[in-house]
Residue, then its C-alpha position, 0 to 999 in steps of 0.5 A: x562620360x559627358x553627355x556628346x560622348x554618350x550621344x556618340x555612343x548611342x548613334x554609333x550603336x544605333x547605326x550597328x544595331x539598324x545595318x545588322x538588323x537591316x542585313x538580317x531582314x534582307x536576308x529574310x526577305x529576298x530570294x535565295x539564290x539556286x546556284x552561285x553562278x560567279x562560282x560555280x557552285x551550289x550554294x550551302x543548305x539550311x541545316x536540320x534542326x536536332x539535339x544531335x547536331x546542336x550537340x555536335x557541332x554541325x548545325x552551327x558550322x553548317x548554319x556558318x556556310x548557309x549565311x555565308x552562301x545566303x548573305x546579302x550583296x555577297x558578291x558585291x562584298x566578295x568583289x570589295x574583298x579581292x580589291x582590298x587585297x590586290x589594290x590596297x594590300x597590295x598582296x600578290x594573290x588571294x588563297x592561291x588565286x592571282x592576277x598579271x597582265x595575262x588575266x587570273x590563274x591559280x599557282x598549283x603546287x608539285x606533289x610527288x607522292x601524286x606524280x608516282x601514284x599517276x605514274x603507276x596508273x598509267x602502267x596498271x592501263x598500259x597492260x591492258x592494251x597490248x600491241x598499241x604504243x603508249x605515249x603521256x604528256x601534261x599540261x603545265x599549268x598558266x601559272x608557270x608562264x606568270x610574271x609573279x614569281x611565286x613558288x608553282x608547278x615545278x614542270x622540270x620535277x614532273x618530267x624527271x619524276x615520270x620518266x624516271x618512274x619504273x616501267x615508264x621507260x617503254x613509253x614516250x614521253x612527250x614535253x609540251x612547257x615549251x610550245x605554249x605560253x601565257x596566251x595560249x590559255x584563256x585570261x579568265x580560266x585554266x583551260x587553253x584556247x584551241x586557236x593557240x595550241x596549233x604548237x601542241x599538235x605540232x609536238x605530238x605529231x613530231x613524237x608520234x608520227x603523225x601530221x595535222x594539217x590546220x589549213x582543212x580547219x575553219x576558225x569561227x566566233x562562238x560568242x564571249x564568256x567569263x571563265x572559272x577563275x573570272x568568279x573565283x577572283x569576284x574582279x571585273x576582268x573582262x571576257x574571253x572571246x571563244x574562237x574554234x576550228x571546225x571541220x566538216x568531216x568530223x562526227x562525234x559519238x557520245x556514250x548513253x550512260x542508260x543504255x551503254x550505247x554510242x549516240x551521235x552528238x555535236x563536236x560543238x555544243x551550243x547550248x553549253x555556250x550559256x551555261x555555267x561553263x562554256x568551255x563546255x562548248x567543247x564536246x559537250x562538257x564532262x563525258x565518260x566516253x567520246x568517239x570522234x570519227x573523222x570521214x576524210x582520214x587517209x589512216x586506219x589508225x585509232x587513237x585512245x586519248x585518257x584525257x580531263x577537260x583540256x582534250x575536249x578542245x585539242x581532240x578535234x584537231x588530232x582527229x584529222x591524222x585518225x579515223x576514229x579518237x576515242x575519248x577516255x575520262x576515268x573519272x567518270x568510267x572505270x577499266x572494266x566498263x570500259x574494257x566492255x566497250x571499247x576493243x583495243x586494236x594493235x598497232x594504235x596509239x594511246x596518249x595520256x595527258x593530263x593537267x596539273x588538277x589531275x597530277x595532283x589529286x590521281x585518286x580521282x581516276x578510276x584506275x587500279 
């Protein structure tokens, strides 16, 4: 090796030695964040030092997701990443996450297996509301209206599988895949925009005898946001801007998970607007049980909505053809709770309507 070959060696080494060794000292030295808030998350914990975890493996798998959680100008590194693979790859998505001219999304997968477990869920809930029609739906993922082609939700399995499921026949089943679009959803994140799904009421009205008259509703400006997908892609994307309609008619009851009693809260929430999710805005976020009562109703009729975080911005909208809906989330709430709570009247409605989140992983309903 000549001598300018040894002094390249040495500078090349020199200069890894001082980045890592500069990497290292920073990451001593700055604060570690609290929560990751482009994702969403808590970050990863130091782990406890012992022989049993040394020995097992788990202080150094651990110890992988502190540094990476903790590692200097993470999302900077992650924003480097997605561009890399988008700009210069040329790849169309990155571990399930793309990006079109409709903003970012997730390309959900069908399980069968999960259609038939939600199937089974609904009837097990059916038969213990006597006397009160039983409608379902869900709600197709964004992805499906993508321009990228990939292999997604099979919206036409779904509908087949649920109303071919035994004892689903005495149900109504409600399709919606073609009443939305691409902009119907937020460009940053999975949820729809309550301003764009005047067609989804429309479609629900249709099959389940009711009409909903929008006009009585104001459209108002909540502010901008960067919705769940805006984090996970680590892309400058841009914001959403939050319309909703509001009425004045309408009051919300939320449930006191302390006491087990209804309380008053607002339709819309504020101080949700900042926070980590502002869809949050929304009926205030992940709640077990809702009751929206609508002063104005010219009906008696209720409404029981088993619904995940998409109902929160429709609810309001459906409460104007109800005087009371009532909110169900059995994540959060299981059957015997509830049947403790709220008394089931004949002659009501009850809708389930579910995202593809739910479809796919129907363990996380509290339903047997």
């Amino acid at each position: 090796m000549d001598r300018n070959s040894g002094l390249r060696l040495k500078l090349i080494v020199a200069v890894f030695i001082v980045i890592v060794g500069g990497l290292f000292t920073l990451n001593l030295i700055l604060p570690k964040a609290e929560i990751l808030y482009s994702e969403r998350r808590m970050p990863a914990k130091l782990p406890a030092l012992s022989a049993r975890t040394v020995f097992s493996g788990e202080y150094m798998n651990k110890l992988d997701s502190y540094t990476a959680d903790n590692f200097p100008f993470r999302d900077s590194f992650r924003t480097i990443s997605s561009a890399m693979v988008f700009h210069l790859f040329r790849q169309t998505d990155k571990n399930g996450l793309y990006m079109d001219k409709n903003g970012a999304g997730r390309f959900e997968q069908t399980n069968p297996e999960s259609i038939t477990k939600i199937a089974e869920k609904i009837l097990t809930i059916a038969d213990m509301m006597n006397g009160v029609s039983i409608y379902y739906a869900y709600i197709p993922d964004k992805s499906i209206y993508s321009d990228k082609k990939l292999p997604g939700f099979d919206p036409s399995l779904v509908e087949q599988m649920m109303i071919e499921a035994p004892g689903m026949e005495d149900f109504t089943f409600i399709g919606l895949t073609d009443v939305l679009d691409a902009d119907s959803y937020y460009r940053t994140d999975l949820h729809w925009n309550q301003v764009k799904i005047g067609g989804v009421t429309e479609r629900l009205g249709a099959s389940m005898g009711f009409d909903v008259d929008l006009s009585g509703y104001a459209e108002e400006y909540a502010g901008e946001f960067r919705g769940g997908y805006s984090g996970q892609i680590a892309l400058p994307i841009g914001t959403d801007s939050l319309f909703y309609l509001s009425h004045p008619s309408l009051k919300a009851m939320y449930l006191n998970e302390r006491t087990m009693a209804l309380e008053e809260g607002p339709v819309y929430d504020w101080e949700k607007i900042s926070g980590l999710d502002a869809y949050d805005f929304f009926l205030s976020g992940v709640q077990p049980l809702i009751v929206i009562e609508n002063n104005d109703s010219v009906s008696d009729k209720e409404l029981y909505l088993f619904r995940d975080s998409f109902s929160s911005s429709l609810a309001p909208l459906l409460a104007g053809a109800y005087s009371r809906v009532i909110l169900i989330d059995l994540r959060y709430i299981d059957m015997r709770t509830l049947s403790r709570l709220v008394e089931f009247h004949p002659g009501s409605d009850a809708l389930f309507l579910y995202s593809t989140q739910i479809l796919n992983n129907p363990d996380m309903l509290l339903a047997r």
